[in-house]
C-alpha positions as CSV (number, residue, x, y, z in Angstrom):
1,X,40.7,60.9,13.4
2,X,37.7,60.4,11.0
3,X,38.5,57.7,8.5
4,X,37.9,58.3,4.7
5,X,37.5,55.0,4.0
6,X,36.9,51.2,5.5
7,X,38.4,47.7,4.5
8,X,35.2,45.3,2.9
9,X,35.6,43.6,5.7
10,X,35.1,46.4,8.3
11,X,31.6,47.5,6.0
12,X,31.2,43.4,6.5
13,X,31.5,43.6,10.1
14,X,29.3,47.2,10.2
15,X,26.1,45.3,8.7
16,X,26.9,41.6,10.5
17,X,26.7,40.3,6.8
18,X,29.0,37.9,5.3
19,X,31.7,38.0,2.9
20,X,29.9,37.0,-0.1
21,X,27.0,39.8,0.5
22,X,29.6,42.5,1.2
23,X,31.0,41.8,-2.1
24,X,28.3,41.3,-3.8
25,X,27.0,45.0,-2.4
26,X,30.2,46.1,-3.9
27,X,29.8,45.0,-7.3
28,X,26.4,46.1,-7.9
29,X,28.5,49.3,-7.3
30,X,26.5,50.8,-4.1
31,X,29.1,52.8,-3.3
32,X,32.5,54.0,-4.5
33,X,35.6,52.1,-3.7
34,X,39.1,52.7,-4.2
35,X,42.5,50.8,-4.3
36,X,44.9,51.4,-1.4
37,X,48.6,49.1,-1.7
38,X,46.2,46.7,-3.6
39,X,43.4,46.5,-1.2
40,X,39.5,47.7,-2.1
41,X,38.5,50.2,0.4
42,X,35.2,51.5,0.8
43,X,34.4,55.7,0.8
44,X,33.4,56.1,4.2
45,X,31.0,59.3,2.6
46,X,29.6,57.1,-0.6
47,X,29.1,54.1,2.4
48,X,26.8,56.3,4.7
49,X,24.8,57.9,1.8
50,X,23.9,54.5,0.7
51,X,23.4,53.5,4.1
52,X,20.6,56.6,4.4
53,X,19.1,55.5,0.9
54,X,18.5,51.6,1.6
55,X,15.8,50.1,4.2
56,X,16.9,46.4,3.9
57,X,20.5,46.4,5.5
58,X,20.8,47.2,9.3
59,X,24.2,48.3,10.8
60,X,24.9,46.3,14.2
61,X,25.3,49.5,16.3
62,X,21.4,49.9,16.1
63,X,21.9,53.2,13.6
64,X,18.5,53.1,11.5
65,X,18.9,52.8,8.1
66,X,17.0,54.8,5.4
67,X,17.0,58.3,7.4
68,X,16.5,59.8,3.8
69,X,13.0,57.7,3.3
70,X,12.0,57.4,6.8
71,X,11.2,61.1,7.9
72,X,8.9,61.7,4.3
73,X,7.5,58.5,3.9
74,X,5.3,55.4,5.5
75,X,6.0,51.6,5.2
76,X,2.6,50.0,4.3
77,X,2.8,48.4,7.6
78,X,2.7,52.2,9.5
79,X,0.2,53.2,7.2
80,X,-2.0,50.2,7.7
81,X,-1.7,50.4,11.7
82,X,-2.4,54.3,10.9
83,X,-5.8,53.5,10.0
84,X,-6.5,50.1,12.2
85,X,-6.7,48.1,8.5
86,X,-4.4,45.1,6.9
87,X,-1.7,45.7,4.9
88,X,-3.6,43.8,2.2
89,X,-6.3,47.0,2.3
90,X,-3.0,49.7,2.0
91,X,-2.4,47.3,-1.0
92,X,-5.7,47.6,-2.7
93,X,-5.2,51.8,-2.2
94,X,-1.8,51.5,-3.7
95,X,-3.2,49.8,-6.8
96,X,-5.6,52.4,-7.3
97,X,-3.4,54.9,-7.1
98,X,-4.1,56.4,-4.1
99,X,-1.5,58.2,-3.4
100,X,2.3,58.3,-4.4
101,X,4.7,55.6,-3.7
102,X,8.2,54.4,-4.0
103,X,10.2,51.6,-4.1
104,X,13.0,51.3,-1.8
105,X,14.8,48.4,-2.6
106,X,12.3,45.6,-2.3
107,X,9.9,47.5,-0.1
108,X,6.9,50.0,-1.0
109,X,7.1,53.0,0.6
110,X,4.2,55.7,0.7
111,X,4.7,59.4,0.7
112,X,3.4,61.1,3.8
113,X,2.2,64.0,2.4
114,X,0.1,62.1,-0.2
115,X,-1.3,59.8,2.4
116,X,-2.5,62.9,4.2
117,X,-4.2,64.8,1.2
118,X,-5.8,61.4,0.4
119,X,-7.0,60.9,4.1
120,X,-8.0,64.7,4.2
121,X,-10.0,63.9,1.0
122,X,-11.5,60.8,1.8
123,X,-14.9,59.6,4.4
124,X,-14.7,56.4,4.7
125,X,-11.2,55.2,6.5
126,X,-10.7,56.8,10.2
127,X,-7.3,57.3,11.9
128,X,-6.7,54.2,14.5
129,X,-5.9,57.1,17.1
130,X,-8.9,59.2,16.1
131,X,-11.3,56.1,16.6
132,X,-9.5,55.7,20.2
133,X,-10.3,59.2,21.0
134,X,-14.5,58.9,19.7
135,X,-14.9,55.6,21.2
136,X,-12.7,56.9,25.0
């Protein structure tokens, strides 16, 4: 039996968060809730799409979050280690516009594809792997 919704406090128990964040995730209206015999419930569907979309909550089961960003974008931190630089350097390319970005909650995310044109247009930054391979 799938479930179409949870209580707040099985989505509380899902992320290992506390009762005030779970309400609080609630209110900022995250996902759609509904009253069952005077109890909030939270759309199991509304729940996991929100789940895909967000990087900063984890579910205790391990389950990734942010499947929707994860597979089209880089974290700075992947994107530095791509290139064997600081994340202060992926910085300095995102505030020249480098290449396209998002923010994902608190977190700056950068578009694969972009990151690749730019790399594929650009001589001075070398793939960490790449160097590996000249230097092996």
């Amino acid at each position: 039996m799938n479930k179409k919704s949870i209580s707040v406090t099985e989505m509380r128990r899902l992320l290992g968060i506390g009762k005030t964040d779970s309400y609080w995730l609630v209110k900022k209206g995250y996902f759609e809730t509904v009253i069952i015999a005077g109890k909030m419930r939270v759309m199991v569907d509304s729940f996991e799409k929100w789940y895909d979309n967000q990087l900063h909550y984890k579910k205790v089961d391990g389950t990734p979050p942010g499947k929707n960003w994860t597979g089209i974008t880089f974290s700075v931190r992947e994107a530095a280690d791509s290139l064997g630089v600081s994340d202060s350097s992926i910085y300095e390319l995102i505030k020249k516009k480098m290449f396209r970005t998002a923010k994902v909650g608190q977190a700056t995310r950068i578009y694969k594809d972009s990151f690749e044109e730019w790399y594929q247009s650009q001589t001075h930054y070398i793939k960490a792997d790449v160097h590996k391979e000249v230097i092996d």
